[in-house]
Structure formats: structure tokens, C-alpha cells
C-alpha positions in Angstrom: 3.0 -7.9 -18.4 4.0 -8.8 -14.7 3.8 -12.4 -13.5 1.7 -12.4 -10.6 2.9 -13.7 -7.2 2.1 -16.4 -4.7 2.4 -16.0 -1.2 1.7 -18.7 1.4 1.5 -18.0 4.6 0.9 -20.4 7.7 -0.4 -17.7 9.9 -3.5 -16.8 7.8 -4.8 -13.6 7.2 -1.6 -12.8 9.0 1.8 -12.4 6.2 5.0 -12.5 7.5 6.9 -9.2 7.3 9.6 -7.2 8.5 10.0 -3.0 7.8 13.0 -0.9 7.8 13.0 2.9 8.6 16.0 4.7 8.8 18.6 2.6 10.4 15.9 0.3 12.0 15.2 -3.2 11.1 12.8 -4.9 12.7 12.7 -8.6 13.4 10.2 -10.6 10.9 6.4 -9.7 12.5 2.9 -10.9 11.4 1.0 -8.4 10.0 -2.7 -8.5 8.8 -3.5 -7.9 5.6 -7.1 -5.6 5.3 -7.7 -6.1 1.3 -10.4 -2.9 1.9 -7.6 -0.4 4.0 -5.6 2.3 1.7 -3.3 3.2 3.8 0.2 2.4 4.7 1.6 -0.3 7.0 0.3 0.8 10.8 2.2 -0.4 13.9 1.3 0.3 17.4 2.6 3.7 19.1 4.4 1.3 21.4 6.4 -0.1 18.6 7.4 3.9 17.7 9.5 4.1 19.9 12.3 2.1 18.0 12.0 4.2 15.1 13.1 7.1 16.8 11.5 10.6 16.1 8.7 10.5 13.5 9.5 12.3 10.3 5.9 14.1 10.3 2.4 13.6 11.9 -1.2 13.7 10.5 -4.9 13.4 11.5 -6.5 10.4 10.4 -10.0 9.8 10.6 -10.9 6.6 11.8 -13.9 4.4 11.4 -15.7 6.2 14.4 -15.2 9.4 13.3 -12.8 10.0 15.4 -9.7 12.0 14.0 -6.1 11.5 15.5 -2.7 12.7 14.9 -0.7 9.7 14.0 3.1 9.9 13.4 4.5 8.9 10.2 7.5 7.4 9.1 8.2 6.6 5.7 10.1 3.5 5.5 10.6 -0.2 3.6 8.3 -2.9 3.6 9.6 -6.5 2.6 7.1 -9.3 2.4 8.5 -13.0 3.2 8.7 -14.4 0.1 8.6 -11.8 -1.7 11.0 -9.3 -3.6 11.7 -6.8 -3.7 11.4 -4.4 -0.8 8.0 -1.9 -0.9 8.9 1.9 -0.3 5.8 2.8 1.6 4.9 5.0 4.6 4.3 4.0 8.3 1.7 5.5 10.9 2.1 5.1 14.1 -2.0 5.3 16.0 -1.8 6.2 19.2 -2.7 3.9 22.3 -6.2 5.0 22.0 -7.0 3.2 18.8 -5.2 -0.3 19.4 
């Protein structure tokens, strides 16, 4: 059975995180935690632009009903704190939706 794990984090509901794709690292970020989102780690389109060329794009359907092609990235995740490393996908919204 797998001990469980606990984070604390001074920045609540924020964690402290940092993601790799490819050859990029970023520095460590906040990033909110939404216990009731499926989906992978999103950072603004603005951000994308470090990760160089996304590796596909898809619709997503957001709250509103509105659907938009979002870039994806499939990448790292590494919690402070915690170890090891996530593999998990990235989506980059567009402008629009930040």
C-alpha cells in the first residue's frame, strides 16, 4: 500500500511547481490546484512560447461551451516537495480564455 503524502504550501490553494518539456525548465511557479479539473497542467499561451512548437493541438470545451484549439505539450511535472517527477501533458489555452 502507498504511504500517502503531505504537502504544505504557504501560498494556499496555490502549490509550488516547476515543469519540464523537452529541453525547457521552467523556474519554480504557483500553480492552482482545482480538485474537480481532469485535465493536465494548463499554462497561459503567453508562457508557450518557451516551449517551443507544440507537439499537437486539440479542441477543448470549456465551461461556456465554448470549444478552442489548445496546444499540447506533453512534458514533466515536479511538485515542491514532492518526488518524483509526474509525466503528464500540458495545454496551452489561448489568450481568449485567461
Amino acid at each position: 500500500m502507498a504511504l500517502s503524502t503531505t504537502i504544505v504550501t504557504p501560498a494556499y490553494p496555490y502549490l509550488e511547481v516547476q515543469f519540464t518539456v523537452g529541453t525547457f525548465r521552467s523556474p519554480t511557479i504557483l500553480a492552482y490546484v482545482d480538485t474537480g479539473f481532469d485535465g493536465y497542467l494548463i499554462i497561459p499561451a503567453s508562457q508557450a512560447e518557451l516551449l517551443g512548437p507544440p507537439q499537437f493541438s486539440a479542441p477543448w470545451e470549456l465551461g461556456d461551451g465554448l470549444v478552442v484549439q489548445a496546444q499540447e505539450y506533453r512534458g514533466e511535472v515536479q511538485v515542491s516537495g514532492f518526488r518524483p517527477p509526474a509525466r503528464k501533458q500540458g495545454t496551452a489555452m489561448p489568450p481568449a480564455c485567461g
